[in-house]
N, C-alpha and C positions, 0 to 999 in steps of 0.2 A: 833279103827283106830288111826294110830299117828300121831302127828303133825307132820307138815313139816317145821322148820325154816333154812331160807336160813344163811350159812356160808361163804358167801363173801365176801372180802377184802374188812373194812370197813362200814360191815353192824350194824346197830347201835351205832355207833360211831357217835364223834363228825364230820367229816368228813360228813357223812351222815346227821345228823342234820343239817347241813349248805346246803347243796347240798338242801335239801327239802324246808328248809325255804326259799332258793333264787329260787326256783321255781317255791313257793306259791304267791314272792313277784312279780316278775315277771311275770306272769299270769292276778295280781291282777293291774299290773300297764300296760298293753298289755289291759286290757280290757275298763280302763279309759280311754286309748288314744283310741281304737276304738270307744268310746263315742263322745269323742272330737270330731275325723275325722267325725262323723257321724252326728255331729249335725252343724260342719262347713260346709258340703255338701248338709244340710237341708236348712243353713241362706243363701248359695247363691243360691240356687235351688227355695228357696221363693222369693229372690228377681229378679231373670231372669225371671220365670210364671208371674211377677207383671210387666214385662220390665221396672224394675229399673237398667240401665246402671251399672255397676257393674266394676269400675276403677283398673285395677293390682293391687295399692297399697291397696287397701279393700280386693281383694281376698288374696292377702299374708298374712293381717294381720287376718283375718279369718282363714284360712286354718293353719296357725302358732299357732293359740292360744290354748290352753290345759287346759285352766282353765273354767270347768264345766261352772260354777257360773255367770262368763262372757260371755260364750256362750248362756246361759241360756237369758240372759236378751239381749244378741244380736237378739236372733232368736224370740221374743217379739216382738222387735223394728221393725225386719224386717218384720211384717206383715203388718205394717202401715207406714214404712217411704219412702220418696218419693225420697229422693237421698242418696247415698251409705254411704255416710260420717257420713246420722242419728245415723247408730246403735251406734256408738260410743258415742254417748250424750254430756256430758261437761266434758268430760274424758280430 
């Protein structure tokens, strides 16, 4: 049986290698942010069940942030802190 490789404009080439690599980057950074969105929707979701008043300026700066790491230790804080301004620590 024969192979089948495709002959269109492009294929293997450097063109193509870019096209894929910003694909795979894009993908890979679509899924970080959906971390993000997902764990800022966790820290205010824990603090509304706890009815910890929850002020705009917390929710923008939550919902805005994209840094794991700081999420991470947000959504810690918001298990035990009593007003919205906690998660932020001595930041």
């Amino acid at each position: 049986m024969a192979t089948y490789t495709p002959n269109f404009p492009g294929s293997n080439s450097i063109v193509e290698e870019s096209w894929l690599e910003g694909r795979a980057k894009g993908q890979s950074e679509g899924k970080a942010e959906g971390k993000a969105e997902g764990k800022a929707e966790d820290i205010l979701h824990i603090l509304h069940v706890r009815g910890v008043e929850i002020p705009d300026s917390v929710r923008e700066r939550v919902v805005g942030c994209t840094d794991l790491d700081v999420l991470g230790t947000w959504l810690d804080r918001s298990l035990s802190a009593t007003h919205a301004d906690e998660l932020f620590g001595e930041e």
